[in-house]
C-alpha positions as CSV (number, residue, x, y, z in Angstrom):
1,X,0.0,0.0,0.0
2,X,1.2,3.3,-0.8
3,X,0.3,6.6,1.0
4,X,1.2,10.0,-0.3
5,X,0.9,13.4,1.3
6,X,1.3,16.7,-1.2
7,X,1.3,20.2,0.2
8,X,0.5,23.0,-1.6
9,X,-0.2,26.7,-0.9
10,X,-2.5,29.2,-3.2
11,X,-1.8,32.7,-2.7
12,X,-5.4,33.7,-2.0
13,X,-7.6,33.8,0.7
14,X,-9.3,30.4,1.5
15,X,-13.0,32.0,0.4
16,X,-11.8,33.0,-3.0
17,X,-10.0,30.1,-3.6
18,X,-12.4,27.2,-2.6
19,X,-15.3,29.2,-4.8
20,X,-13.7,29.5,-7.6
21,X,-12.2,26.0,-7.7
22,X,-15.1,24.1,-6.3
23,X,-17.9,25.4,-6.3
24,X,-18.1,28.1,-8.9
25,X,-21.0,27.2,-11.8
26,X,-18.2,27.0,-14.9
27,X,-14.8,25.9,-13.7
28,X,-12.2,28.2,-14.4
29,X,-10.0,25.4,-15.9
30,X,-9.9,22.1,-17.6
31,X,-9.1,18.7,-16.5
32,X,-8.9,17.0,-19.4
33,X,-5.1,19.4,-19.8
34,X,-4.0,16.9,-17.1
35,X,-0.8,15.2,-18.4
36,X,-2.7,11.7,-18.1
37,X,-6.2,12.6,-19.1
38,X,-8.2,11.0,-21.8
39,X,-11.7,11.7,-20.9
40,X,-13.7,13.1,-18.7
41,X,-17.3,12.4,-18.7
42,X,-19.8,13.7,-16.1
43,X,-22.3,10.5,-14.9
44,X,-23.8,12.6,-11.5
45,X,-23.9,15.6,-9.9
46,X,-26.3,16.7,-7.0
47,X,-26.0,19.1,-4.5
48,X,-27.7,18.8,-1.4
49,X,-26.7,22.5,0.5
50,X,-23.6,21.4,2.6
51,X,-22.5,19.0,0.3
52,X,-21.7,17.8,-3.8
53,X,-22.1,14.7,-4.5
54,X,-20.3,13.9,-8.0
55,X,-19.6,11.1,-10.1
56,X,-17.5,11.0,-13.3
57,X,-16.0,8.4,-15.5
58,X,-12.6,9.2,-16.1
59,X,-10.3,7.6,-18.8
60,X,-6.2,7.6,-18.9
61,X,-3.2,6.8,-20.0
62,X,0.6,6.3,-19.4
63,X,3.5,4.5,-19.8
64,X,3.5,1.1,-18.0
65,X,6.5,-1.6,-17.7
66,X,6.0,-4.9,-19.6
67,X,5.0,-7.2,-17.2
68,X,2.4,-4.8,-16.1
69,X,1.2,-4.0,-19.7
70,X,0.6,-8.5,-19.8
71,X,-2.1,-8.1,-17.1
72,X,-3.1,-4.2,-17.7
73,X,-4.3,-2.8,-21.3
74,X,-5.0,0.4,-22.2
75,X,-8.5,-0.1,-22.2
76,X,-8.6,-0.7,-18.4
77,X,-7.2,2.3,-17.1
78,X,-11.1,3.3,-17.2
79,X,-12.5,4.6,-13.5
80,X,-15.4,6.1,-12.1
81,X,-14.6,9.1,-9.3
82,X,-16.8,9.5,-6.8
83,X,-16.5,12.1,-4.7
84,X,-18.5,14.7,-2.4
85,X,-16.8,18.4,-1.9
86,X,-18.5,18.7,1.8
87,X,-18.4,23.1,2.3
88,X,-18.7,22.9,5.8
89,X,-15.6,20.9,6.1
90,X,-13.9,22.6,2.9
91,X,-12.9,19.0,2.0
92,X,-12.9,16.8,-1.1
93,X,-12.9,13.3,-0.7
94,X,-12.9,10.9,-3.5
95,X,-13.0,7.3,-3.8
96,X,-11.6,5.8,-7.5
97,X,-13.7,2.6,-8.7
98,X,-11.9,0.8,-11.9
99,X,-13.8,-0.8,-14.6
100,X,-11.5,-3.8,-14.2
101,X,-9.7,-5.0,-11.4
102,X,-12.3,-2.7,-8.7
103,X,-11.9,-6.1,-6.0
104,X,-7.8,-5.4,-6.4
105,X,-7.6,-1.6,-6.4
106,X,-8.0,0.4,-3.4
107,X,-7.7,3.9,-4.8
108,X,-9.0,6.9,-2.8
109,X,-7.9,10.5,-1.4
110,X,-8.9,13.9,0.2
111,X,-8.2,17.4,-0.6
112,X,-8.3,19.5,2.5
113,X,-8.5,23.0,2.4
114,X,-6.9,25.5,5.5
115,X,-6.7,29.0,5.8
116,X,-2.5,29.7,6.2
117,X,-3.6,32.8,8.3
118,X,-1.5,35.4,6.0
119,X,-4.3,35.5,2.9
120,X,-2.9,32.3,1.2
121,X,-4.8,28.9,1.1
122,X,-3.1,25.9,2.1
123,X,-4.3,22.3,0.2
124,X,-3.5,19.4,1.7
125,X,-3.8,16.0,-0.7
126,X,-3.5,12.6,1.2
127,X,-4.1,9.8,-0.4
128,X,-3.9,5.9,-0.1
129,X,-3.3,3.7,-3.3
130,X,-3.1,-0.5,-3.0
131,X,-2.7,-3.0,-6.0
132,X,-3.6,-6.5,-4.2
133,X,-2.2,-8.4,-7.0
134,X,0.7,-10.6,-6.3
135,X,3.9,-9.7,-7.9
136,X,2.3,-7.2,-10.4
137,X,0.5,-5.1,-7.6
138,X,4.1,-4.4,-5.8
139,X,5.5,-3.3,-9.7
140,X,2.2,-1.4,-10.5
141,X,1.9,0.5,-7.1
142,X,4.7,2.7,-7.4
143,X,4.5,3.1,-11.1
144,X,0.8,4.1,-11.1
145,X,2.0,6.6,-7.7
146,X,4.2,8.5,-10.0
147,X,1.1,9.3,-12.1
148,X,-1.0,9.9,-9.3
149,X,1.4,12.7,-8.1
150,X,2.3,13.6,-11.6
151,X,-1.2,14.6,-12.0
152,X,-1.7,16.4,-8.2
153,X,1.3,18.9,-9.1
154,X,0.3,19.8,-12.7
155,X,-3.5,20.4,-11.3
156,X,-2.1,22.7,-8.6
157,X,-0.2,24.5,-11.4
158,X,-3.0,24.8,-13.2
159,X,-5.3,25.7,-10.8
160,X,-2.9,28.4,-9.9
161,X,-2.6,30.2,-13.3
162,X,-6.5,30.1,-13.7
163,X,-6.7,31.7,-9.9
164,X,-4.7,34.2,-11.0
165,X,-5.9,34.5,-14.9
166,X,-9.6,34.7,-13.1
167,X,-8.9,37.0,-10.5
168,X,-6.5,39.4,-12.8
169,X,-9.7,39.7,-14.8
170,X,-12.6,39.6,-12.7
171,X,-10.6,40.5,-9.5
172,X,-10.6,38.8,-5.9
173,X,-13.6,38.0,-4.2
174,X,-12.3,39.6,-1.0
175,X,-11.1,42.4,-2.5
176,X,-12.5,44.1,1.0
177,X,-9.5,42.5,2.9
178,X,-6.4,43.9,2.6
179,X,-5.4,41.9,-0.2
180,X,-1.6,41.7,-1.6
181,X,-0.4,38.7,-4.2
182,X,2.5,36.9,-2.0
């Protein structure tokens, strides 16, 4: 099993930053410009006042080693995310359910949101990842991990720009505080 912790800091306050990256009505940037992204196709969405409850299928890709590419082809690297963004909380948690292989693959993680206390946002990603295959789950694990993270640090990037893109146009939503970029 493989655990992974990712630390990240947005420099806006946590109000600004949790509305315009989960909970405004258009999102302010793509998934799908994820290094490993395929598709993205939305199966659910409901929201029920303190919480969202979404579902989408997700489809990717990457390099994998040979022995992994005898048990795993492309066409399996197909999952549904299901996931609630709970406001009160100012948490995302997600749980990842493959296509193939859902009994072997324990895939899950939680996006926690803090106020840093000097106007930035601090997002905390923890995650747990498990391939309970013999010999190929042990190969696959840390392989699959690199993508994982690979993807985490390019949304953050991401993310970042559109904050900043969004709020250079529109300007911050707490423009009342006394607001200076870091």
């Amino acid at each position: 099993m493989q655990k992974y912790k990712i630390t990240h800091y947005y420099d806006y306050y946590i109000d600004t930053v949790t509305k315009l990256l989960m909970d405004n009505e258009e999102p302010i940037y793509d998934l799908l410009d994820l290094p490993n992204a395929a598709s993205i196709k939305p199966l659910e969405e409901r929201d029920e006042g303190i919480r969202k409850y979404i579902r989408n299928e997700w489809c990717v890709h990457g390099q994998m080693p040979r022995i992994v590419q005898k048990v795993v082809k492309p066409e399996m690297l197909t999952f549904v995310e299901d996931s609630v963004w709970d406001r009160e909380a100012l948490t995302y948690t997600a749980k990842i359910i493959p296509h193939h292989f859902n009994k072997q693959i324990d895939a899950r993680h939680k996006v926690e949101f803090y106020d840093n206390g000097d106007g930035r946002t601090k997002r905390v990603l923890l995650g747990i990842f498990e391939v309970k295959i013999p010999v190929v789950g042990p190969v696959m694990e840390p392989i699959l991990l690199k993508y994982i993270k690979q993807n985490a640090e390019e949304d953050f990037v991401m993310s970042a720009k559109a904050l900043d893109a969004w709020i250079g146009k529109h300007g911050d939503l707490n423009a009342g505080k006394s607001y200076k970029k870091l």
